[in-house]
PAVEXPA-172919 format. One line per 8 residues: number of its first residue (from 1); for each residue x, y, z negated of C-alpha. Coordinates in Angstrom, 1 decimal, padded with zeros to 4 digits. Example, Ala and Ser with C-alpha at 12.3 -4.5 7.8 and 13.67 -1.06 7.14 Angstrom:
1 = 012.3/-004.5/-007.8 ~ 013.7/-001.1/-007.1;
END
This chain:
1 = -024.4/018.2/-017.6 ~ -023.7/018.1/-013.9 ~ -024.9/015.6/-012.0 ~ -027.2/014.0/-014.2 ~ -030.3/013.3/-013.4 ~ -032.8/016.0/-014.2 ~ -035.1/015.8/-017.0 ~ -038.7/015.3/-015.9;
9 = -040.4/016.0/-019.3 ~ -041.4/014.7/-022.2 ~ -041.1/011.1/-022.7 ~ -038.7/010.5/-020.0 ~ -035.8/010.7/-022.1 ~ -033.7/007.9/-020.2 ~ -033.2/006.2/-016.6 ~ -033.6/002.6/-017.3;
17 = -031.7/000.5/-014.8 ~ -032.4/-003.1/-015.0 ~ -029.7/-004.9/-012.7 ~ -028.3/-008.5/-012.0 ~ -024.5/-008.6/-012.7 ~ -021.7/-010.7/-011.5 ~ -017.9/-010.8/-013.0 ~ -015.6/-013.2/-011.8;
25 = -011.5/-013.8/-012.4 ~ -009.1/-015.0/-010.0 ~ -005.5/-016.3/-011.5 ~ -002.5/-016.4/-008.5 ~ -005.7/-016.6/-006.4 ~ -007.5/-019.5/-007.5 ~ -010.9/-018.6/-009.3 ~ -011.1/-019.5/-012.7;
33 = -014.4/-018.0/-014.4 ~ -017.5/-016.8/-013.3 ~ -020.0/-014.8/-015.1 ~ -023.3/-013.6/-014.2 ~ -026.5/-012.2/-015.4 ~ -028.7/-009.6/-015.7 ~ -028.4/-006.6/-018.0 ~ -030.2/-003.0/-018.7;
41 = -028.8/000.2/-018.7 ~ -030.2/003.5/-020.0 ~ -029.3/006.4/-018.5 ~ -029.5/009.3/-020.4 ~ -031.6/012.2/-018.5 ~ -031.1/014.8/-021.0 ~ -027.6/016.1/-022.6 ~ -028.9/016.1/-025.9;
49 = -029.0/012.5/-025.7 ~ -025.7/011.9/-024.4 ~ -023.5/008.8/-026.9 ~ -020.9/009.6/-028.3 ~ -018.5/007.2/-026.0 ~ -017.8/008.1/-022.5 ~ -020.5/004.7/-021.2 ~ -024.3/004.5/-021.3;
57 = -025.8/001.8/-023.5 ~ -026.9/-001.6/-022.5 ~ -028.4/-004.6/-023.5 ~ -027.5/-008.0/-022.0 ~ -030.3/-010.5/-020.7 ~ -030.4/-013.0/-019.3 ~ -026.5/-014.8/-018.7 ~ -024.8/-017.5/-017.0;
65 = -020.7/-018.4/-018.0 ~ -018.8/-020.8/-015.5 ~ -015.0/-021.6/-015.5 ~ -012.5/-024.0/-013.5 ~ -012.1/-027.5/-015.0 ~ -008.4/-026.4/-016.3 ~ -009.4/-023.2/-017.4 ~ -008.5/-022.8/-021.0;
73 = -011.5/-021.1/-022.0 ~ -009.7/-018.2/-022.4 ~ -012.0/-015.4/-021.1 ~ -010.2/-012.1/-022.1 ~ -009.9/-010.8/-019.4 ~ -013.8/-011.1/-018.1 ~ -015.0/-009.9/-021.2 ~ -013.6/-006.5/-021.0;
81 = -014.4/-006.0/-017.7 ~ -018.4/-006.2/-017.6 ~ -019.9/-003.8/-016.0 ~ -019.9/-000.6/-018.3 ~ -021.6/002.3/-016.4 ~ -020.2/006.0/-017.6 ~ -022.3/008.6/-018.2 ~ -019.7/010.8/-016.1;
89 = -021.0/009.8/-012.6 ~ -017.8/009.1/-010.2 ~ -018.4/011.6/-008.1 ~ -017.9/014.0/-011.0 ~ -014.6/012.5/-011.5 ~ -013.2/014.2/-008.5 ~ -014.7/017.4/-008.7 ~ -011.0/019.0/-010.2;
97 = -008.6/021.3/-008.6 ~ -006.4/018.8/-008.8 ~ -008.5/016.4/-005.9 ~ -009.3/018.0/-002.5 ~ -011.4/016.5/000.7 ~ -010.7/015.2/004.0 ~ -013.7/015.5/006.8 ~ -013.2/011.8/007.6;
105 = -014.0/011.6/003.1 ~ -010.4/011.1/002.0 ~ -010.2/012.0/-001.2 ~ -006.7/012.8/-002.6 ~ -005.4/013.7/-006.2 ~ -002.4/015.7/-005.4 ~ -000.1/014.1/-002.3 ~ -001.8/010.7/-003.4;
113 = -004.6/009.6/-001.2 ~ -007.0/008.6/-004.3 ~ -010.3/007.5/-002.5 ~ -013.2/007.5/000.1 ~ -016.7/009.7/-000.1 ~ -018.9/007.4/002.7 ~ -022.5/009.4/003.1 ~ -025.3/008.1/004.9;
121 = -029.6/008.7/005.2 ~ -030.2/007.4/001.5 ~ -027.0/007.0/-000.4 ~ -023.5/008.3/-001.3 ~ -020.9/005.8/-001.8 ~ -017.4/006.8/-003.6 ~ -014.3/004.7/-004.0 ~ -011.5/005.7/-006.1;
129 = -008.1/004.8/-007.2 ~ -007.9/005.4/-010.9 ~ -004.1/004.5/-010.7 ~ -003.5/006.9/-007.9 ~ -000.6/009.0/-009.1 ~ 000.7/007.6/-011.8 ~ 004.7/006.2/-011.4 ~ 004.9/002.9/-009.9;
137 = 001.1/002.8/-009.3 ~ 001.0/000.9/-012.6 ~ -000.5/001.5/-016.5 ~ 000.9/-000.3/-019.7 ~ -001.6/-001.9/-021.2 ~ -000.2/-002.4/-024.5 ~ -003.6/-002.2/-026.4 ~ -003.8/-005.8/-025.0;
145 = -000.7/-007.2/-027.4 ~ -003.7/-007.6/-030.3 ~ -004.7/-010.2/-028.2 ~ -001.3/-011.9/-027.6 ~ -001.2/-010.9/-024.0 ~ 001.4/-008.5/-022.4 ~ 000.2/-006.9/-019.5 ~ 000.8/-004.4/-017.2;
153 = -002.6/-002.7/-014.8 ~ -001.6/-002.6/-011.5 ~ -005.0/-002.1/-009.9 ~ -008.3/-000.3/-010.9 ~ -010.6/000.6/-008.3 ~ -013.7/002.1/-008.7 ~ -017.0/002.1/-006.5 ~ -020.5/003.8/-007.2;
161 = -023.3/004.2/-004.9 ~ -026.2/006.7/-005.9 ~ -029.5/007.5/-003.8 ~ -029.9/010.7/-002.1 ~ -032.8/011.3/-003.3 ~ -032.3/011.5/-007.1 ~ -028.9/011.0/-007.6 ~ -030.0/006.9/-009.6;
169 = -027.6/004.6/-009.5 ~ -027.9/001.6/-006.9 ~ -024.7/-000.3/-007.7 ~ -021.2/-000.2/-009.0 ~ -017.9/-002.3/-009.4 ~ -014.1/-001.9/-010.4 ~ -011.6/-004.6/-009.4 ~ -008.7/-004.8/-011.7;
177 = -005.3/-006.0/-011.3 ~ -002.8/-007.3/-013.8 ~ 000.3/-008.4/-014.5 ~ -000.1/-010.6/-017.2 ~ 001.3/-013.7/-019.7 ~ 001.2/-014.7/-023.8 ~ 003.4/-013.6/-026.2 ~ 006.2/-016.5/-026.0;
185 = 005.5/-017.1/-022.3 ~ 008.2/-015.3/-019.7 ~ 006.4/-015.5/-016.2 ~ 003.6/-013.1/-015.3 ~ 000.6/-014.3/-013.8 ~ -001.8/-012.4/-011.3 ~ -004.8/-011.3/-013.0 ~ -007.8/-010.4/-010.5;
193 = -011.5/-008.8/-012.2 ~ -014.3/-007.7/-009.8 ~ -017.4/-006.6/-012.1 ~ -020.8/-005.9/-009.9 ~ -023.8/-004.3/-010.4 ~ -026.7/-004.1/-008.4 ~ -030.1/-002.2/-009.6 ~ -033.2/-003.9/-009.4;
201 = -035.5/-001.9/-010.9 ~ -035.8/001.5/-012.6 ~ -037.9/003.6/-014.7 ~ -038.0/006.3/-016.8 ~ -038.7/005.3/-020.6 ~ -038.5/007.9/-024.0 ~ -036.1/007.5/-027.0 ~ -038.4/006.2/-029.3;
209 = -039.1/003.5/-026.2 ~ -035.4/002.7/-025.5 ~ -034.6/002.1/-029.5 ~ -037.7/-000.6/-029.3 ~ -036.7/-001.8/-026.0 ~ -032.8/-002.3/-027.2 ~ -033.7/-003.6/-031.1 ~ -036.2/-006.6/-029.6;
217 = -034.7/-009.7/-029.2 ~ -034.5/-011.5/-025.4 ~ -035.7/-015.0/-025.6 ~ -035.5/-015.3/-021.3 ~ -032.3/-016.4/-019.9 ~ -032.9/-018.1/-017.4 ~ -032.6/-016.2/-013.6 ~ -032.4/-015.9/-010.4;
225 = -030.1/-014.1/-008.0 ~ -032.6/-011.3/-005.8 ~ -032.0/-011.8/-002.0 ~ -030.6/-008.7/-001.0 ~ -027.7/-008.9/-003.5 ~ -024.6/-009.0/-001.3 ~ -023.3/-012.7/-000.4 ~ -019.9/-013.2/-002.2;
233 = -016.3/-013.7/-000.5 ~ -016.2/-016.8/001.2 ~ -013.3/-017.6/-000.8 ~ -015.4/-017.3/-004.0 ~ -018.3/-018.5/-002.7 ~ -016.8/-022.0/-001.7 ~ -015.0/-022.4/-005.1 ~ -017.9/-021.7/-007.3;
241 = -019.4/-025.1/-006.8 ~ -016.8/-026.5/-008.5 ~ -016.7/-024.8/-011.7 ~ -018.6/-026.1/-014.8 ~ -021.0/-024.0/-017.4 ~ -019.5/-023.4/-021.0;
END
């Protein structure tokens, strides 16, 4: 498959990313949970391998879950939104006649300016606009009335940095948007999701390697967050203190 990394021989049958994670969820602006951990993901480096959904596998680690005092403890909206790495890389996602390139790195699907391709020494950054064409800039989410929630996405962006060097991921995130309220409820709320990943380490490890690895049980869950790991926004930042674990 394009863009994958290549396959260095026997026994390096994945890329496995370990990386601290961070997912938190705003409501009309105020921040009302706050998730973060660390998690592994496995890359794979040959097709064959490839799962049968559109995301590598993971396995979660260590974990820490915070929420505002009047937070209901309803975390929907968190949960389906940690980070999930596709096997697809982003920049593969643009590769269509449908998406041309700017020299400045614009990237536009059709009329609709879609993203940004940012290049330096060591890495490749891309930024996309998954709703970028679609009417209204918005996506029924329909799926979501199983849940009791009617919602409407009216944001998903998408960023992905890789290393020169091998194409390995370094770190990803999406911020969604929604329009959202219950089922016997009549005003929408806004819905904010940012979901980060930042790699820590990596290594190559074989199949037999990664089914061990994933079937073991993690007693560690305790953590720390690694110095370089971006600070958050001061908004989110100052409000974390006052949330409380659950």
């Amino acid at each position: 498959m394009a863009f994958l990394l290549p396959t260095f021989g026997r026994g390096n049958d994945y890329m496995r990313l370990k990386g601290y994670y961070r997912v938190w969820q705003t409501t009309d602006s105020v921040l009302s949970y706050f998730w973060d951990g660390y998690m592994e993901i496995y890359v794979p480096l040959d097709s064959s391998l490839t799962p049968s959904s559109d995301f590598c596998d993971r396995k979660f680690l260590g974990e820490r879950r915070r929420k505002a005092v009047k937070a209901n403890g309803d975390d929907l909206f968190v949960q389906i939104s940690l980070p999930n790495l596709e096997v697809w890389p982003l920049m593969g996602s643009i590769s269509g006649d449908e998406y041309s390139t700017r020299n400045n790195g614009d990237v536009y699907f059709l009329k609709y300016k879609a993203g940004h391709i940012d290049r330096n020494d060591s890495t490749t950054t891309v930024s996309f606009d998954d709703l970028a064409g679609r009417p209204d800039h918005r996506l029924d989410m329909s799926q979501l009335k199983m849940y009791g929630v009617v919602a409407t996405m009216t944001g998903c962006e998408d960023s992905e940095t890789r290393r020169n060097a091998d194409n390995s991921v370094v770190a990803f995130s999406k911020h969604l948007t929604y329009q959202a309220h219950y089922k016997g409820e009549d005003e929408d709320e806004r819905i904010d999701v940012v979901s980060q990943f930042f790699t820590t380490d990596s290594q190559t490890v074989s199949e037999a390697e990664k089914k061990r690895i994933v079937k073991a049980k993690n007693h560690i869950w305790e953590f720390s967050i690694p110095a370089f790991i971006p600070p958050l926004p001061d908004d989110i930042a100052s409000a974390w203190p006052r949330l409380v674990e659950y």
